[in-house]
DSSP file (Angstrom, degrees, kcal/mol; ACC not computed):
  #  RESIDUE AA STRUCTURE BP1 BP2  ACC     N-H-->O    O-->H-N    N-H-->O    O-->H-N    TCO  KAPPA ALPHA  PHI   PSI    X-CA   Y-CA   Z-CA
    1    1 A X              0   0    0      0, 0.0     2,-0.3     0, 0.0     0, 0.0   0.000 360.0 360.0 360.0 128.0  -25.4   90.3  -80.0
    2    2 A X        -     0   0    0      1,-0.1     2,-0.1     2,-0.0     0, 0.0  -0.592 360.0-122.7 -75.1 133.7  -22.5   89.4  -82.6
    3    3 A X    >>  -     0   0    0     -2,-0.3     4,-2.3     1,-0.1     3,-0.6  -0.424  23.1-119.2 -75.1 166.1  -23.2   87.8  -85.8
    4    4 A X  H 3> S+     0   0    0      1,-0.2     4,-1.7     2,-0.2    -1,-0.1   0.564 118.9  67.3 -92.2   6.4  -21.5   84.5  -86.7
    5    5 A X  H 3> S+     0   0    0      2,-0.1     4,-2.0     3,-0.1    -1,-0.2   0.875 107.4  46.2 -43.8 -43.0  -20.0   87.3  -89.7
    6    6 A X  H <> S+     0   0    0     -3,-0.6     4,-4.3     2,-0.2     5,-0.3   0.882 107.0  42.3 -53.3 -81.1  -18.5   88.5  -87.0
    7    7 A X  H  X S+     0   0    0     -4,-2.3     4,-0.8     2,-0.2    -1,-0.2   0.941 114.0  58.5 -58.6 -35.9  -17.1   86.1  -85.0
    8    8 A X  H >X S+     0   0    0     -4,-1.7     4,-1.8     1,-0.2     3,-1.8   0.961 111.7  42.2 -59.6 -43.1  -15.7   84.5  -88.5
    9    9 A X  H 3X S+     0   0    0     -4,-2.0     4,-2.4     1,-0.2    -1,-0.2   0.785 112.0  52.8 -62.9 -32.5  -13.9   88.0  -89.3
   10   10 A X  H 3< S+     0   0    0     -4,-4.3     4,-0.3     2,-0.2    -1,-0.2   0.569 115.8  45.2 -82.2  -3.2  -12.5   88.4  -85.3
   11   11 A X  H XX S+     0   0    0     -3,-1.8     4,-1.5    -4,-0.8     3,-0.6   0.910 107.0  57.0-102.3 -48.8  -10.9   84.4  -85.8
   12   12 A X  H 3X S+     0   0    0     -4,-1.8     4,-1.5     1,-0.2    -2,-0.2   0.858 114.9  35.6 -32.5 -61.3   -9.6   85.2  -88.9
   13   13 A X  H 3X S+     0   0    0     -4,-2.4     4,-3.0     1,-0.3    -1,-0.2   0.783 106.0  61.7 -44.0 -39.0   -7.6   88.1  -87.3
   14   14 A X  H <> S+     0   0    0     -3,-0.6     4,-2.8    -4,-0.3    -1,-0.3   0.915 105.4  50.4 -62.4 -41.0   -7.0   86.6  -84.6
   15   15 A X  H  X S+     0   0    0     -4,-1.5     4,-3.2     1,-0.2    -2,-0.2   0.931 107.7  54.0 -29.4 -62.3   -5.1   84.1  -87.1
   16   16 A X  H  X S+     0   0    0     -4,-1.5     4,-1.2     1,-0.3     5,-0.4   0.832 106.3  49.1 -85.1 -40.1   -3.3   86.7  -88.7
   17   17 A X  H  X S+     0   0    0     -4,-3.0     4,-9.9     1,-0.2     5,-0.4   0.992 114.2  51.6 -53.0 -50.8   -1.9   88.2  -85.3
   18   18 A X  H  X S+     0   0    0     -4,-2.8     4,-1.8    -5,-0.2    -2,-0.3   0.933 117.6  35.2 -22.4 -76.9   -0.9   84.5  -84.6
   19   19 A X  H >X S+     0   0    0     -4,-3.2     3,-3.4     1,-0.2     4,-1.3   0.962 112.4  55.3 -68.2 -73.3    0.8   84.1  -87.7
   20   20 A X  H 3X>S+     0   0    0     -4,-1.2     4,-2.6     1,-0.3     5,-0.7   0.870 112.6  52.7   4.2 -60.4    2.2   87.7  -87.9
   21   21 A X  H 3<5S+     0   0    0     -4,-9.9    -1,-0.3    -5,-0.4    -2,-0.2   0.961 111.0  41.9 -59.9 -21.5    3.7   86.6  -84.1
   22   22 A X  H <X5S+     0   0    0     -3,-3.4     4,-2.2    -4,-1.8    -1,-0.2   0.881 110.5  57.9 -95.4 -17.0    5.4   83.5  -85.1
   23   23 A X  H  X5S+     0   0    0     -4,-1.3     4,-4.1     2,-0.2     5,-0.2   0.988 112.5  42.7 -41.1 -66.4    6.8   85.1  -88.5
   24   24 A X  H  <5S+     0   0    0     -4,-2.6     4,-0.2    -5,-0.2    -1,-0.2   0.696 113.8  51.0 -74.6  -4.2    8.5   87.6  -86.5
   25   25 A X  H  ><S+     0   0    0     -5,-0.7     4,-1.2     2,-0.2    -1,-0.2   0.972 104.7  53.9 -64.4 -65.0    9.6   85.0  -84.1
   26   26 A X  H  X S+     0   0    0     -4,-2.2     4,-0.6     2,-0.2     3,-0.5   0.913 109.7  52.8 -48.2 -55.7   11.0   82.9  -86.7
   27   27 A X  H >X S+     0   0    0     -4,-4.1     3,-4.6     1,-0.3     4,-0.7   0.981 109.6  53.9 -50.0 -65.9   13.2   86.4  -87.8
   28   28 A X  H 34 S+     0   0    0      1,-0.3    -1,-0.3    -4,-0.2    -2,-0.2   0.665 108.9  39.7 -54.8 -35.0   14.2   86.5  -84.6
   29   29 A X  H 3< S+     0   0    0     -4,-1.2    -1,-0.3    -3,-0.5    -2,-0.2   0.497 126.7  34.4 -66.8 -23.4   15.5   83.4  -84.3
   30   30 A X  H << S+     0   0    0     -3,-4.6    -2,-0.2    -4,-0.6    -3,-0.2   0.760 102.4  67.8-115.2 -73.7   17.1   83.4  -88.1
   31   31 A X  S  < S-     0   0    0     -4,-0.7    -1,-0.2    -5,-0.2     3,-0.1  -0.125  86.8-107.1 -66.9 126.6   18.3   86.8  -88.8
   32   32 A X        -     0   0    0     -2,-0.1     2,-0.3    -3,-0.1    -2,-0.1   0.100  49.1 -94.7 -21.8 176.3   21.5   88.7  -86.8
   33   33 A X  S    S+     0   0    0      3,-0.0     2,-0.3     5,-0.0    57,-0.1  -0.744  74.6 136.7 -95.4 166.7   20.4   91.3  -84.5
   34   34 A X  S    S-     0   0    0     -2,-0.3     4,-0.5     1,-0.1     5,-0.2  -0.973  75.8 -84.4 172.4 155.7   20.6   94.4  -86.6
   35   35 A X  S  > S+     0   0    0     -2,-0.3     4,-2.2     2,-0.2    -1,-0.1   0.777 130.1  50.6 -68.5 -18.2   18.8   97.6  -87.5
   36   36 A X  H  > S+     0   0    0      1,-0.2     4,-1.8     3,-0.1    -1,-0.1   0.946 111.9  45.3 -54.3 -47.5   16.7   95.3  -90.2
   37   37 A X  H  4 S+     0   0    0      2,-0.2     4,-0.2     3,-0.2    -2,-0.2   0.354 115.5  46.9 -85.9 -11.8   15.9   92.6  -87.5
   38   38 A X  H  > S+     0   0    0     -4,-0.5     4,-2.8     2,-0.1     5,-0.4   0.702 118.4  46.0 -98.9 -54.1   14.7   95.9  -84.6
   39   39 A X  H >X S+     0   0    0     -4,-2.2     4,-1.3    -5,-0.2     3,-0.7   0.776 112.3  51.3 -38.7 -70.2   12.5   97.5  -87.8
   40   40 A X  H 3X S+     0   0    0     -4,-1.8     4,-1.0     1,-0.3    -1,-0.2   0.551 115.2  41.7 -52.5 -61.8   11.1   94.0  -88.5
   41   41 A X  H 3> S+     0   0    0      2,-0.2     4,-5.0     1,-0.2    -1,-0.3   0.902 114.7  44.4 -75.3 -61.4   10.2   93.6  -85.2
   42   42 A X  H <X S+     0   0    0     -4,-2.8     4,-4.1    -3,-0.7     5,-0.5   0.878 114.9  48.9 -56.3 -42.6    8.6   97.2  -84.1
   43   43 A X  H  X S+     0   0    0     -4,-1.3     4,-0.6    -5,-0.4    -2,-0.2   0.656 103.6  57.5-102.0  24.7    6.7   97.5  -87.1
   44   44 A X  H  X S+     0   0    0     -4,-1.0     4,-2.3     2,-0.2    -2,-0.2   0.930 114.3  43.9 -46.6 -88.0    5.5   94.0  -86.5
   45   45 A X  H  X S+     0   0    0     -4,-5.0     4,-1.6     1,-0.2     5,-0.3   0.788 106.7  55.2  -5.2 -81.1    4.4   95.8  -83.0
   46   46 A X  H  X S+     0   0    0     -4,-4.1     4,-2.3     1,-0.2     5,-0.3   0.945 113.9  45.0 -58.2 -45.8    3.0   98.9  -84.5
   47   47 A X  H  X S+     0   0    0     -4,-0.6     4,-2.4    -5,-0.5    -1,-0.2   0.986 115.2  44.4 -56.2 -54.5    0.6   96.5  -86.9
   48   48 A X  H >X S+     0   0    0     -4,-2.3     4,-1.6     1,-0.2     3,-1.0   0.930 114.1  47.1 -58.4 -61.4   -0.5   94.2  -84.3
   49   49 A X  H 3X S+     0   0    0     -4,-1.6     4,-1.4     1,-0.3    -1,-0.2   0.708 117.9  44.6 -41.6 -52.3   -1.2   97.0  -81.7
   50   50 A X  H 3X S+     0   0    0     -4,-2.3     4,-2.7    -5,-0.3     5,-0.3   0.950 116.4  47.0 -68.7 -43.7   -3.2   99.2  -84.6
   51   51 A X  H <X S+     0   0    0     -4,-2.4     4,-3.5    -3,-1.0     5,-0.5   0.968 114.9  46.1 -69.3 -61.5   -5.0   95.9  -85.7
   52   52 A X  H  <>S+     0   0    0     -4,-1.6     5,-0.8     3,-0.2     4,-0.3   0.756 121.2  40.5 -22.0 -53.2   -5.7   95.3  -81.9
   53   53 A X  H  <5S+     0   0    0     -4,-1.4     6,-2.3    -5,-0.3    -2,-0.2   0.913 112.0  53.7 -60.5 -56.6   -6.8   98.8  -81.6
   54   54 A X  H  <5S+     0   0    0     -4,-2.7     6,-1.3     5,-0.2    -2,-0.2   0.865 122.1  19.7 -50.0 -74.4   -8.5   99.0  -84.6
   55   55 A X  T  <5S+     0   0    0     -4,-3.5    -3,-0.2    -5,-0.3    -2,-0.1   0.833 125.7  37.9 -97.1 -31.4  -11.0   95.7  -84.1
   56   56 A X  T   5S+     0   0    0     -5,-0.5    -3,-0.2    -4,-0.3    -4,-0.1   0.711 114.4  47.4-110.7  -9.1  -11.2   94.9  -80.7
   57   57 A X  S   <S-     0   0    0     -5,-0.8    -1,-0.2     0, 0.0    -4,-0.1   0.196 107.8-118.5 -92.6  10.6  -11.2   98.1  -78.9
   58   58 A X    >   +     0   0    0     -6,-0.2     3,-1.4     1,-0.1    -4,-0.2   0.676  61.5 154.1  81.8  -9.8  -13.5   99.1  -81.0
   59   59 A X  G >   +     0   0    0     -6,-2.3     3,-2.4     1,-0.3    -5,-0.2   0.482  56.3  70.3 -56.3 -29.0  -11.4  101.7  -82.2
   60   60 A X  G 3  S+     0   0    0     -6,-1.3    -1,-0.3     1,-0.2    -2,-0.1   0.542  97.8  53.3 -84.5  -9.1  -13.0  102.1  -85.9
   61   61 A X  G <  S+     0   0    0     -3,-1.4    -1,-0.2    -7,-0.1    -2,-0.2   0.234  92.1  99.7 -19.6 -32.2  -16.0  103.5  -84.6
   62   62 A X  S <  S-     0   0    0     -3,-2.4     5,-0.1     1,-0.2    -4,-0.0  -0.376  80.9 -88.3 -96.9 175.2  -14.4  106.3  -82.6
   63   63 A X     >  -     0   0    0     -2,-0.2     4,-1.9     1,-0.1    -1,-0.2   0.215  39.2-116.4 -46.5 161.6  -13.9  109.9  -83.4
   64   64 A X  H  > S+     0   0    0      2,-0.2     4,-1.3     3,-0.1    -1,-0.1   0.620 109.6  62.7 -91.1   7.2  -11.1  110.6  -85.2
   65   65 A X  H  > S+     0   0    0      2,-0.2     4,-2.5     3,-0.1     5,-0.1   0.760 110.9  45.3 -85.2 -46.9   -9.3  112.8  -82.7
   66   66 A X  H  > S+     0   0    0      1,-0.2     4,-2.6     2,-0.2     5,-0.3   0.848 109.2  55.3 -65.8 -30.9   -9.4  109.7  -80.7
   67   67 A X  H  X S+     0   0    0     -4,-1.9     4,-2.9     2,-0.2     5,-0.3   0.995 114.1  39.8 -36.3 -67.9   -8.2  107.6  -83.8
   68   68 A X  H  X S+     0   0    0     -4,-1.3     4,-0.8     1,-0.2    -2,-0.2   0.674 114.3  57.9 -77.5  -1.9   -5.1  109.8  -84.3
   69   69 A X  H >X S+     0   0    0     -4,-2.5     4,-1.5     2,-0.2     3,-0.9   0.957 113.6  36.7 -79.1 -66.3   -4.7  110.0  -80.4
   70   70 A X  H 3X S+     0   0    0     -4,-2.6     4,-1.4     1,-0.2    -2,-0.2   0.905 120.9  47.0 -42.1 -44.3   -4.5  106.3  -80.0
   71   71 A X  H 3X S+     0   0    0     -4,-2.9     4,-2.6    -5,-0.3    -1,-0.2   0.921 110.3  49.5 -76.0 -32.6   -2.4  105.8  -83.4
   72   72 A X  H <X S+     0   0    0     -3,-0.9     4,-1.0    -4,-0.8    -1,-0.2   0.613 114.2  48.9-105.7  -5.1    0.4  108.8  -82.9
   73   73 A X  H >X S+     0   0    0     -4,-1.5     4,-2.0     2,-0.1     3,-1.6   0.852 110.3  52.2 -75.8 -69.3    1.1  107.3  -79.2
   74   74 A X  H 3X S+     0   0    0     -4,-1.4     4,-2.3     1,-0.3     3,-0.4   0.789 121.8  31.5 -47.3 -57.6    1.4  103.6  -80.8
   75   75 A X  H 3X S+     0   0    0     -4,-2.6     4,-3.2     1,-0.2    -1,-0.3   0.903 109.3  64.2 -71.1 -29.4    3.9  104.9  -83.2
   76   76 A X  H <X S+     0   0    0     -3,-1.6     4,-1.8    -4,-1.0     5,-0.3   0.797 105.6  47.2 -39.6 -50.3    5.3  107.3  -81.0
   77   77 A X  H  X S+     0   0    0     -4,-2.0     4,-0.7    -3,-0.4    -1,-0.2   0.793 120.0  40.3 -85.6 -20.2    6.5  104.3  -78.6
   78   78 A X  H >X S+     0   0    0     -4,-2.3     3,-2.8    -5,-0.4     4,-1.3   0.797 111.3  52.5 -60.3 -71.6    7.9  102.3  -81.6
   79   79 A X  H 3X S+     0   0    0     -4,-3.2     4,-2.0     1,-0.3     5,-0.2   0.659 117.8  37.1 -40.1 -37.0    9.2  104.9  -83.2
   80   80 A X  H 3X S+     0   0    0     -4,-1.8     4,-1.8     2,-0.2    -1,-0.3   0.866 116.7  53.7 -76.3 -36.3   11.4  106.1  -79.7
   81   81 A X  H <X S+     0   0    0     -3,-2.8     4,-1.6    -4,-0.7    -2,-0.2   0.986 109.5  46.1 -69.1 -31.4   12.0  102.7  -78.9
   82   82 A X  H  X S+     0   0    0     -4,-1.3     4,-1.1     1,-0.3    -2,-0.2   0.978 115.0  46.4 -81.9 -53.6   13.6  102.1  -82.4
   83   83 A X  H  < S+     0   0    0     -4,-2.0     4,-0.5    -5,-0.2    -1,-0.3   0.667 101.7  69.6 -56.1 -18.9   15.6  105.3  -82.2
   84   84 A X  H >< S+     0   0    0     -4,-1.8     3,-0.6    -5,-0.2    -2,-0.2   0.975 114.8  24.0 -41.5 -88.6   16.7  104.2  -78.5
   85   85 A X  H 3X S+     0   0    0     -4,-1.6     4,-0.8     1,-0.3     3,-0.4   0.021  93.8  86.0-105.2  15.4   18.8  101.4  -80.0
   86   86 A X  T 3< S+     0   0    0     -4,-1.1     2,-0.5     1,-0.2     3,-0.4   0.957  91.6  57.8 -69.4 -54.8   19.8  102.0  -83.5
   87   87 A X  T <4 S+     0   0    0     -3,-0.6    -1,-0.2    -4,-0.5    -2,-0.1   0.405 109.2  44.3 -72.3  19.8   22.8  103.9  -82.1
   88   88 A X  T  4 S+     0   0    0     -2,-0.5    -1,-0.2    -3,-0.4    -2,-0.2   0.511  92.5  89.7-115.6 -48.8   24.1  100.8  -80.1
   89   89 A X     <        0   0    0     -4,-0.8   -55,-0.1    -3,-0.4    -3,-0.0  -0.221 360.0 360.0 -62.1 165.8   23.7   98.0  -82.7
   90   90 A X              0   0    0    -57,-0.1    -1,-0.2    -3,-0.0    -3,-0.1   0.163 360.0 360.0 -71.1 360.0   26.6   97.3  -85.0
């Protein structure tokens, strides 16, 4: 059983991915496309996806192998996607 500690800290987060999505929304909408506007965006990803990782999989709990297994894929797929398409943008 969860405490209502609990549930406040998992709405609060939940917030901050919320807001977190529509910030980088908002960039997306405002700023050129660009290698600022691809970082912006990916390591927007790589935060939600660790935070996500982090608190609702339970992830702070696990071993650390398993930590740095989980954590060096998630960057591992920014980090290639963002080096995909830096050499195409302007």
């Amino acid at each position: 059983m969860t405490s209502p500690h609990l549930h406040r800290i998992y709405w609060r987060l939940w917030l901050a991915l919320l807001l977190l999505t529509a910030v980088l929304a908002r960039l997306a909408d405002t700023l050129a496309p660009g290698p600022l506007l691809l970082t912006l965006a990916l390591g927007g990803a790589w935060l939600k996806g660790m935070l996500v990782a982090e608190h609702y999989m339970g992830l702070r709990r696990a071993p650390l192998w398993l930590r740095a297994a989980v954590h060096g894929w998630l960057l591992l797929v920014c980090g290639g996607i963002l080096l995909t398409f830096l050499p195409e943008l302007p």
